[in-house]
BAVEXMI-442573 format. One line per 3 residues: number of its first residue (from 0); their letters; for each residue x, y, z of C-alpha. Coordinates in steps of 0.25 Angstrom, whole numbers, plus 5000, padded with zeros to 4 digits. Example, Ala and Ser with C-alpha at 12.3 -4.5 7.8 and 13.67 -1.06 7.14 Angstrom:
BEGIN
0	AS	5049,4982,5031 | 5055,4996,5029 .
This chain:
BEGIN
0	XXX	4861,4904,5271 | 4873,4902,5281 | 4886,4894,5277 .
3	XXX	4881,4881,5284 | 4868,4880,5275 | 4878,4884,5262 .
6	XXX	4886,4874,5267 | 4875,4863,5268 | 4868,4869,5255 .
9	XXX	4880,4867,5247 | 4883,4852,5253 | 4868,4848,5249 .
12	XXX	4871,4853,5236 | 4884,4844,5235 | 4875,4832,5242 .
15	XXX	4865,4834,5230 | 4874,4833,5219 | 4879,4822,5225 .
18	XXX	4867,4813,5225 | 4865,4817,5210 | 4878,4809,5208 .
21	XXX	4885,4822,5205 | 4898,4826,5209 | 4896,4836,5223 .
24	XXX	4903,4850,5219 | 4912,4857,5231 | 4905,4865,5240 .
27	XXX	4914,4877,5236 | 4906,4873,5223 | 4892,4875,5227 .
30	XXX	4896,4888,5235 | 4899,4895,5224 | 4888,4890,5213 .
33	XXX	4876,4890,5217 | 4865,4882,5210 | 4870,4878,5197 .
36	XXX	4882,4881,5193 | 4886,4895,5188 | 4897,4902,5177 .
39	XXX	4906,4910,5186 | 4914,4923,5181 | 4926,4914,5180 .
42	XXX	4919,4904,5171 | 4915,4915,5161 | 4928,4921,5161 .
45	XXX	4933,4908,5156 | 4924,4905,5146 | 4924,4918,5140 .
48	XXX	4939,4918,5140 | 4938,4902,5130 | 4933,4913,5119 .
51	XXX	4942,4908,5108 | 4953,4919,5104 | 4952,4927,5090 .
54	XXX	4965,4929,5084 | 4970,4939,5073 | 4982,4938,5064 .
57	XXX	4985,4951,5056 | 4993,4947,5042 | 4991,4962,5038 .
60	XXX	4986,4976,5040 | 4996,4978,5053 | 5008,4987,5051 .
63	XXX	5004,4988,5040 | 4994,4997,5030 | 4987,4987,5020 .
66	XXX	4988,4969,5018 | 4977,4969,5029 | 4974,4954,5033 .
69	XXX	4968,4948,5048 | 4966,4936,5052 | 4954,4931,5064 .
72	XXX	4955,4916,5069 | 4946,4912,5080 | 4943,4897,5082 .
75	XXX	4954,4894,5073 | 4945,4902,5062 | 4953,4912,5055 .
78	XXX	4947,4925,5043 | 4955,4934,5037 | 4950,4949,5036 .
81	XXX	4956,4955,5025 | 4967,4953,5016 | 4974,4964,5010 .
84	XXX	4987,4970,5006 | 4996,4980,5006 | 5004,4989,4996 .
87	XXX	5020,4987,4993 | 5027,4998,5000 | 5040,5004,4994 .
90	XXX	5050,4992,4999 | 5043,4981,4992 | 5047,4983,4978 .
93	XXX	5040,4977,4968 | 5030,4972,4977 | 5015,4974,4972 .
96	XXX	5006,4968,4985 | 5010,4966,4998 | 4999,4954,5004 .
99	XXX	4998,4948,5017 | 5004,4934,5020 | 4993,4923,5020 .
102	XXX	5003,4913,5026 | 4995,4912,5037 | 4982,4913,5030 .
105	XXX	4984,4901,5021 | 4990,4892,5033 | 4978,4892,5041 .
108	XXX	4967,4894,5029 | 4959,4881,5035 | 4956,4891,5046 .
111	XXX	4951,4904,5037 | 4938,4905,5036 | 4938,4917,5026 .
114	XXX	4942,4932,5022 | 4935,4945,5028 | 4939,4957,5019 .
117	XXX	4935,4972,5026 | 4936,4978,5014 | 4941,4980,4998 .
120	XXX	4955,4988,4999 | 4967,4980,4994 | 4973,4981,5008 .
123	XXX	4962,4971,5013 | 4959,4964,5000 | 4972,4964,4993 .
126	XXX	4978,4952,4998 | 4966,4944,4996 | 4969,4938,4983 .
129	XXX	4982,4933,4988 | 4976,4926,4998 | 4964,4920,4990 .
132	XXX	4974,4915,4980 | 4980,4904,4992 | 4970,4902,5001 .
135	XXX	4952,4905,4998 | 4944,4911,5009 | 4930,4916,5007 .
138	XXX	4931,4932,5008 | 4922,4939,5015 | 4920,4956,5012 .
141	XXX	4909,4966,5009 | 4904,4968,4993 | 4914,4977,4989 .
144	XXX	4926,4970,4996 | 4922,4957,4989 | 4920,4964,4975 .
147	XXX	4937,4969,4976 | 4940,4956,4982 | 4932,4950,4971 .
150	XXX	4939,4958,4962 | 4952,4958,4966 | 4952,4941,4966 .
153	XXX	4947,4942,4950 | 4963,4946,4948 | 4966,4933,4955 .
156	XXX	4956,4925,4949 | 4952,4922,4962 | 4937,4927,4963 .
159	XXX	4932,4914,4959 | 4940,4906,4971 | 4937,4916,4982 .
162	XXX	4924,4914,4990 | 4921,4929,4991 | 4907,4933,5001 .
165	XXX	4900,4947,5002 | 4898,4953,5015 | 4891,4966,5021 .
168	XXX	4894,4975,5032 | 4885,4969,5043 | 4888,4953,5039 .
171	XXX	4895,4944,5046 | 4905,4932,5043 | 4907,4920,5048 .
174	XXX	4921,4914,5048 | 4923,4900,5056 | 4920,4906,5071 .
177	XXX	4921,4921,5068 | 4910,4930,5062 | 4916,4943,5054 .
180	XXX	4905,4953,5054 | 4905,4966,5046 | 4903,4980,5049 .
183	XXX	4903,4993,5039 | 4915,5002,5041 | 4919,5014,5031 .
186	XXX	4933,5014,5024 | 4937,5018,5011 | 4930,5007,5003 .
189	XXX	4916,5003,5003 | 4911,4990,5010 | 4923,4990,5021 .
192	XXX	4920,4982,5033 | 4926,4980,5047 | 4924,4967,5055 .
195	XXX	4918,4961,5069 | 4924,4946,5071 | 4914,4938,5078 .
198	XXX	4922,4929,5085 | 4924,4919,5097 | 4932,4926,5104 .
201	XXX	4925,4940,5101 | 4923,4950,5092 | 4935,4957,5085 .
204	XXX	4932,4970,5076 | 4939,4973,5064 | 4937,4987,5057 .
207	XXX	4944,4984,5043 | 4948,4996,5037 | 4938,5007,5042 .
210	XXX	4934,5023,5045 | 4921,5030,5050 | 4916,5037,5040 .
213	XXX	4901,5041,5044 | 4899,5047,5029 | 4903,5036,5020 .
216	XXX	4904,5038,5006 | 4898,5025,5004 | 4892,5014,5015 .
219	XXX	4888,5019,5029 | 4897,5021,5040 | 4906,5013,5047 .
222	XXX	4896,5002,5056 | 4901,5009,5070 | 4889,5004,5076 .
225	XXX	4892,4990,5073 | 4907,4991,5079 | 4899,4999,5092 .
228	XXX	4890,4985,5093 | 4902,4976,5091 | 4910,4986,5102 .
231	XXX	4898,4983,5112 | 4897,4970,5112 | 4912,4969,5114 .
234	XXX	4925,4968,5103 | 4935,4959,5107 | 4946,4968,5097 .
237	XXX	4946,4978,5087 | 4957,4979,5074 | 4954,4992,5067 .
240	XXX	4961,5000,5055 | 4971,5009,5060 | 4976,5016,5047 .
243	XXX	4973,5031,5052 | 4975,5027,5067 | 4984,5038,5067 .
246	XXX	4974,5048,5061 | 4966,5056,5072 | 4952,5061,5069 .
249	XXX	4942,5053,5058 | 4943,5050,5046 | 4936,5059,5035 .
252	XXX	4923,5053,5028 | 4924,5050,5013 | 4915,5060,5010 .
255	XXX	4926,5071,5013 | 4931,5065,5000 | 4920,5066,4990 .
258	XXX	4920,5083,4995 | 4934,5083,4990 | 4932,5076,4978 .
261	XXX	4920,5088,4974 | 4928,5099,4977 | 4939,5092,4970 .
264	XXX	4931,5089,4957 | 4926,5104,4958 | 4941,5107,4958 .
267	XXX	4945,5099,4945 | 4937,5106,4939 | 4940,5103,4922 .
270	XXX	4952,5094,4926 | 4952,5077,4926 | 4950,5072,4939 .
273	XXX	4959,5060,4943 | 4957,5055,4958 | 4967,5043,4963 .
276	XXX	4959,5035,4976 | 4960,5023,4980 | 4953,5012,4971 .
279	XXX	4947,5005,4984 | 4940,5018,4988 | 4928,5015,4981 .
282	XXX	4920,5029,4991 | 4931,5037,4984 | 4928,5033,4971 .
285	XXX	4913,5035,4972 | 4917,5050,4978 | 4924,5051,4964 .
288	XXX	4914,5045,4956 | 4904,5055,4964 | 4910,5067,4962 .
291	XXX	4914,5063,4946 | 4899,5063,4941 | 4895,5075,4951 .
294	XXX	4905,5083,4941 | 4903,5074,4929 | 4916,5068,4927 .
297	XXX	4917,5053,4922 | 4925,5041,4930 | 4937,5034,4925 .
300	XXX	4947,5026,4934 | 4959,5020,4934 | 4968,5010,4941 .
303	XXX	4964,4996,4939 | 4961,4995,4955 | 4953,5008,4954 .
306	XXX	4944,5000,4942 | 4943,4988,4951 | 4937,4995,4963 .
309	XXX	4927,5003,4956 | 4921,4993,4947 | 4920,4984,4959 .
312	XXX	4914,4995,4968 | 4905,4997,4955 | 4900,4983,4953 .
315	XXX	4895,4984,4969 | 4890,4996,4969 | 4900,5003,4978 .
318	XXX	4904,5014,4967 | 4892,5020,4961 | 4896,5026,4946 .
321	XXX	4888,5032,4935 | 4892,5024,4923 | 4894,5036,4914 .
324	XXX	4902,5040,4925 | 4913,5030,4922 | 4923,5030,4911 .
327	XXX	4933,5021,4906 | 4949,5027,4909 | 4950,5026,4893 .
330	XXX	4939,5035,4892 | 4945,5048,4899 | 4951,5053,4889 .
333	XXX	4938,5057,4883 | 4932,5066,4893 | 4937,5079,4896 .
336	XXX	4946,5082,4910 | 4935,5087,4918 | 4925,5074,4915 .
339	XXX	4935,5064,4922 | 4938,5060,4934 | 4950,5047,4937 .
342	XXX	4950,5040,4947 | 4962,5032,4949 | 4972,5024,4958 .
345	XXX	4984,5030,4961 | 4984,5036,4977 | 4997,5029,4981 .
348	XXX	5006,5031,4971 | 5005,5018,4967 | 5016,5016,4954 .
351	XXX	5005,5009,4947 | 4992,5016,4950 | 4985,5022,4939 .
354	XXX	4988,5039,4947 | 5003,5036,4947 | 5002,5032,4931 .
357	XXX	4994,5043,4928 | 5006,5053,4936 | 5017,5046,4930 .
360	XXX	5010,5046,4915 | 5009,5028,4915 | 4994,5029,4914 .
363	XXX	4990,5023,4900 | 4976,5031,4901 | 4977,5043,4909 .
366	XXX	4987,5056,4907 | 4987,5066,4920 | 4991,5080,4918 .
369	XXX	4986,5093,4918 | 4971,5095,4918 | 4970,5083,4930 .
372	XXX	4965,5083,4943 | 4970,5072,4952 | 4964,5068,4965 .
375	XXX	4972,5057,4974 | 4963,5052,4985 | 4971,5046,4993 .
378	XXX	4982,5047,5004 | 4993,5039,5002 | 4995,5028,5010 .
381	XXX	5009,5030,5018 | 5022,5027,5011 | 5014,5029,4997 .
384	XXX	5016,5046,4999 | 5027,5046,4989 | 5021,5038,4978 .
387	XXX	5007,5046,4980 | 5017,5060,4979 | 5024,5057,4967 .
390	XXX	5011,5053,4960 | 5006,5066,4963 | 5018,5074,4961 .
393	XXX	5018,5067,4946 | 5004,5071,4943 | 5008,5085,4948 .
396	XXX	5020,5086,4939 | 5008,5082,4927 | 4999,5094,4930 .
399	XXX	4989,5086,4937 | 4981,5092,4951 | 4982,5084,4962 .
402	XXX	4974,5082,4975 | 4981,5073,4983 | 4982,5081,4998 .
405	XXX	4973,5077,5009 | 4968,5091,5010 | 4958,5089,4999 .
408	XXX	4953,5076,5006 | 4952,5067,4994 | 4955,5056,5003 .
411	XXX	4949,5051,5018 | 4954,5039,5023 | 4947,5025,5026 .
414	XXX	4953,5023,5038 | 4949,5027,5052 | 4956,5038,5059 .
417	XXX	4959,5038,5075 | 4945,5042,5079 | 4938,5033,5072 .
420	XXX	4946,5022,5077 | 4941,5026,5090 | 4926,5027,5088 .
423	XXX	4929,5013,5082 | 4938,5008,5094 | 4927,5014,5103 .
426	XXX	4917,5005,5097 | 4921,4992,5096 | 4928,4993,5109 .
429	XXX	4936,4981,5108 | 4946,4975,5120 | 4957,4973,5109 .
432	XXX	4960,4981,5100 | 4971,4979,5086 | 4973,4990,5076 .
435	XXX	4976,4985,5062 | 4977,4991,5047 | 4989,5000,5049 .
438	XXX	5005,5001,5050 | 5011,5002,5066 | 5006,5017,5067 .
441	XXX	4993,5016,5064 | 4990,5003,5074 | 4999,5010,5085 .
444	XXX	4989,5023,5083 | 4976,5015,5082 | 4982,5008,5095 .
447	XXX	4981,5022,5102 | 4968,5024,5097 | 4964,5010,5106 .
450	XXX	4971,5015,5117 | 4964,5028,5117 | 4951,5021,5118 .
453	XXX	4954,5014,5128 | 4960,5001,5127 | 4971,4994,5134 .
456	XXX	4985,4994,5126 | 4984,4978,5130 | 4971,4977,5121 .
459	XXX	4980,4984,5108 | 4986,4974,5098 | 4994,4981,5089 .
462	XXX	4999,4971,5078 | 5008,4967,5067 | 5006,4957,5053 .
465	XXX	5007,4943,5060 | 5001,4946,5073 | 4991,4937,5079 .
468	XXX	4982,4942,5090 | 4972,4932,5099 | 4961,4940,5106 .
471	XXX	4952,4934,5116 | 4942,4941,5127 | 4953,4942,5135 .
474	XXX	4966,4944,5128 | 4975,4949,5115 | 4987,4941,5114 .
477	XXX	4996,4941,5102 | 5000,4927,5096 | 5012,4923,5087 .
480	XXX	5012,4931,5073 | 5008,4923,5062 | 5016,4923,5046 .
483	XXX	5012,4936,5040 | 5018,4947,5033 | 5018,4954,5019 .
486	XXX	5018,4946,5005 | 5022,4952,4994 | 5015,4951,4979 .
489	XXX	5025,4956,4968 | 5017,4954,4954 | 5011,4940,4955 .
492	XXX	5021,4936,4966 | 5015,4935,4979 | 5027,4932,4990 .
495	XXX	5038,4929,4982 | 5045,4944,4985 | 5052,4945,4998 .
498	XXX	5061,4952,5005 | 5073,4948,4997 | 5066,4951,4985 .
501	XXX	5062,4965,4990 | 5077,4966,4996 | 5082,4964,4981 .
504	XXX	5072,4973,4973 | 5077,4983,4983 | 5091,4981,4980 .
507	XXX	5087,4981,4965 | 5079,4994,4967 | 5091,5001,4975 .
510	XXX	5104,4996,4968 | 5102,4988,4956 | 5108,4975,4951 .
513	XXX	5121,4970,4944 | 5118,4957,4937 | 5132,4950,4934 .
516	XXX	5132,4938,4924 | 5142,4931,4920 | 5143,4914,4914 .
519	XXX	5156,4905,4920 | 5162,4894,4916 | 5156,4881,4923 .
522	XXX	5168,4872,4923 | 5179,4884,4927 | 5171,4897,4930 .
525	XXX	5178,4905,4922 | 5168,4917,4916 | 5162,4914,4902 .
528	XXX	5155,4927,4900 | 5151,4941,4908 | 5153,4945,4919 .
531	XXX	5141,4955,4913 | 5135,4963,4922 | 5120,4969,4920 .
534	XXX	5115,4982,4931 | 5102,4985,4933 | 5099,4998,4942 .
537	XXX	5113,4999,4949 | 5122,5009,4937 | 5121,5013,4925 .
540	XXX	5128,5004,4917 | 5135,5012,4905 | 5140,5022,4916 .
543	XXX	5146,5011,4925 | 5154,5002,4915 | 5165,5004,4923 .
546	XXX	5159,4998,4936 | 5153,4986,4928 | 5167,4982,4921 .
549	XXX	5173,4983,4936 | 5162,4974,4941 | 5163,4963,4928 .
552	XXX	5179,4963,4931 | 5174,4960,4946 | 5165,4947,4943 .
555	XXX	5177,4943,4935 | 5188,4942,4947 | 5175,4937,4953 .
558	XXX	5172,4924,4944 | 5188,4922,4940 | 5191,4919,4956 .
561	XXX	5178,4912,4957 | 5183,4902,4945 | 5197,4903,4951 .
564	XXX	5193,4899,4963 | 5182,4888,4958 | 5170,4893,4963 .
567	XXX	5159,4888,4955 | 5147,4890,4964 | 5138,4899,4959 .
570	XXX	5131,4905,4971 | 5147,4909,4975 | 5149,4916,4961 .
573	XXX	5138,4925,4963 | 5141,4929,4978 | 5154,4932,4973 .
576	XXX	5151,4940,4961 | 5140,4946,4970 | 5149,4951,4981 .
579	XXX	5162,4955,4971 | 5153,4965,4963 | 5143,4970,4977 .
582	XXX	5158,4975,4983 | 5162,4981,4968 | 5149,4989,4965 .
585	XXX	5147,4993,4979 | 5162,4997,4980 | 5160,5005,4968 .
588	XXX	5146,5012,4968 | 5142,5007,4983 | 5129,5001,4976 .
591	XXX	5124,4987,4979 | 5116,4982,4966 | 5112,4969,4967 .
594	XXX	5121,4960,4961 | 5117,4947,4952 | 5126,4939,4947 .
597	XXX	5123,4928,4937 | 5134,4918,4936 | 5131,4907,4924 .
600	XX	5139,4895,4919 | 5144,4889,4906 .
């Protein structure tokens, strides 16, 4: 066809739309559609790029080992995945928890559809009671993850409040827009879980705490297949635990343990066997509990988290026990050395846990000494090194055994190690990528681990507690942070210590207090009683009398010149008392207690 009959072809076409009463389209129009209307590339560029976005808000589990909390929206509906918490470390004195903060969570509860939980360690189920207390969610986790939750609620009397649902590896949950599906991974505790979020904007995969253990102690391998499937069809980001990002090779499979706990149990020989693990390891325990009737020894334990997890882990069949096997704690003292096996809490070096008792002779039931073989199965967690030595070093000094080094391999990790991040990262194949579950070094090192594989340094987010992150098809931008941070919980205190109460346990802790009480006249201001003066870690009061009369003679100038000059405010008293004695003591001990003056009036 020449142009003149394209020409006229097109202009009949215009003439016939006409007569049909409807509008004629432009000639540049008919030469570039031909027949009926067709989609361009342009066009489906477009609609694909209306995808709504997905966002993430991370209130915990960056920069961070433990509190690990996320938040999806999409559509303007919002889950949580996880909520746990963290252990104190060594400046928060006094301080029992450290939880996330729910400000955001409670401001925009309306919008939350519910609460995914990977699986039953504290530091992804401990803040959860905190949470349920202000605001109710239905929780959604797999059958041992619900039995701790469950559990753990009873001590809040929350159980009864919460709508708590039982899920499998393989299901798939619906929350507003989004559909959380499931998938079997191996970790330290049974029943662990990573997630595919089904969303409108594309599919976002979350490992939860994971390894690839292809001998399990119990359960089947990690579902690889199922994160190849979802890697195919196409990944729009993956988060993934980076704990041992900076570890190269693999991590070793459990059963490595159960080896060394035989030869270990062969060694003992006539000597009771103590072994410190984490109570959440319920594989570690059934190894224990394996290796204790192959040699004929009963089962006692101790530490009240210890009893919790096993009898929970009992009750759902995920610890398989004879029942003569089992005794009661009270009970040991009945049966000869060679007959016993404790297990027990204790690897950190926690102050409380029923090992460190035990080393410092505070355990109510059980005496260590001579004649004891003690196994910790556990490496401790970084910054906890010099409470985990000392434990030991007390046991030692008692006569006790112990196995603590990683040469005898009583310990394997849960976490994956830099290869088996990158079978992982070579599966799902996402565009974007975000490393969670670890301080700074650990998401710095999984980033290399991206890298390596192949992806762009613009696809890598690498993010802090606050952030918020909106993905679409065709971009990773950052958004303004959102209120987040650390809460602490002192007793049944949740938030009421701060940094000026932690400033002044600190001073407390380092340089003591003077407390300085005197009672004034309230017409004149003269002084009806004291100045006495009370210290509390600062000196040794009989051998510093001399420093305490120059102080009291010091607050006397100080109140005289305060009633000579008629100064009856309070507030000014004090500052002035404060100040006088701060310069005194300092001038003559260069020591800063804290200084408490209590000024009354008759």
């Amino acid at each position: 066809m020449n142009a003149n009959n394209k020409k006229q072809n097109t202009t009949g076409k215009a003439k016939a739309y006409a007569a049909k009463g409807v509008k004629p389209k432009s000639a540049k129009y008919f030469k570039h559609h031909k027949g009926a209307p067709a989609k361009s590339k342009t066009r489906t560029a477009q609609k694909q790029e209306q995808k709504p976005p997905i966002r993430i808000m991370f209130l915990g589990g960056l920069n961070e080992i433990g509190k690990n909390i996320t938040l999806f929206e999409c559509m303007n509906d919002i889950f949580i995945l996880d909520c746990g918490m963290a252990f104190p470390d060594g400046d928060l004195l006094g301080v029992d928890l450290v939880i996330p903060d729910f400000s955001y969570i409670e401001e925009n509860a309306d919008r939350i559809k519910g609460i995914v939980i990977t699986h039953g360690h504290e530091d992804h189920i401990g803040g959860l009671p905190f949470l349920l207390s202000r605001v109710k969610f239905p929780v959604y986790g797999t059958p041992l993850t619900i039995g701790l939750i469950e559990n753990k609620l009873k001590e809040f009397n929350l159980d009864k409040h919460v709508s708590l649902n039982v899920v499998h590896a393989g299901d798939t949950v619906k929350l507003g827009c989004m559909k959380v599906e499931l998938i079997h991974v191996n970790h330290s505790i049974p029943d662990s879980v990573g997630v595919a979020i089904h969303s409108p904007a594309g599919t976002i995969v979350h490992t939860g705490d994971f390894k690839i253990d292809c001998t399990p102690v119990d359960g089947g391998m990690i579902d690889l297949a199922r994160f190849g499937e979802l890697g195919s069809k196409g990944v729009l980001a993956l988060l993934a635990d980076s704990t041992n990002a900076e570890r190269p090779g693999f991590t070793p499979t459990e059963q490595t343990v159960r080896a060394s706990f035989e030869r270990l149990f062969a060694r003992a020989e006539k000597k009771r066997i103590i072994i410190a693990t984490f109570a959440s390891n319920i594989s570690r325990i059934q190894q224990i509990i394996y290796c204790a009737e192959q040699t004929g020894r009963k089962v006692a334990f101790s530490g009240r988290s210890m009893i919790n997890y096993v009898s929970v882990a009992k009750e759902l069949g995920y610890i398989h026990i004879k029942e003569e096997t089992v005794i009661d704690l009270d009970m040991i003292r009945r049966y000869s050395p060679e007959q016993i096996v404790l297990v027990t809490t204790g690897t950190q070096g926690e102050p409380m846990s029923a090992l460190s008792r035990m080393a410092y002779s505070d355990h109510r039931k059980v005496e260590v000494g001579f004649g004891d073989f003690i196994i910790i199965s556990a490496n401790p967690i970084p910054g906890n090194e010099k409470a985990v030595g000392n434990v030991v070093n007390e046991l030692l000094k008692k006569g006790c055994e112990v196995v603590h080094e990683s040469m005898y391999e009583v310990h394997v990790s849960g976490h994956a190690c830099r290869e088996e991040l990158k079978i992982l990262h070579g599966l799902v194949k996402p565009k974007f990528f975000i490393p969670v579950h670890g301080e700074q070094k650990h998401l710095r090192k999984h980033a290399d681990v991206a890298l390596e594989m192949g992806m762009e340094h613009k696809n890598i987010f690498i993010g802090d507690i606050g952030n918020v992150v909106e993905l679409n098809d065709s971009y990773l931008k950052q958004l303004p942070s959102i209120q987040a941070g650390k809460v602490l919980v002192d007793g049944l205190g949740v938030g009421d210590v701060g940094s000026i109460v932690l400033r002044d346990r600190k001073h407390l802790g380092q340089d003591g207090i003077l407390i300085i009480v005197a009672t004034l006249d309230t017409e004149n201001g003269n002084i009806i009683s004291g100045p006495d003066i009370v210290s509390r870690g600062f000196v040794y009061v009989r051998e510093s009398e001399d420093l305490f009369d120059e102080v009291r003679s010091n607050v006397d100038d100080i109140l005289y010149d305060c009633a000579y000059e008629n100064v009856h405010d309070w507030t000014t008293i004090k500052n002035r008392v404060k100040d006088g004695v701060s310069k005194l003591i300092y001038d003559r001990t260069h020591r800063s207690p804290m200084i408490l003056p209590i000024i009354m009036d008759v």
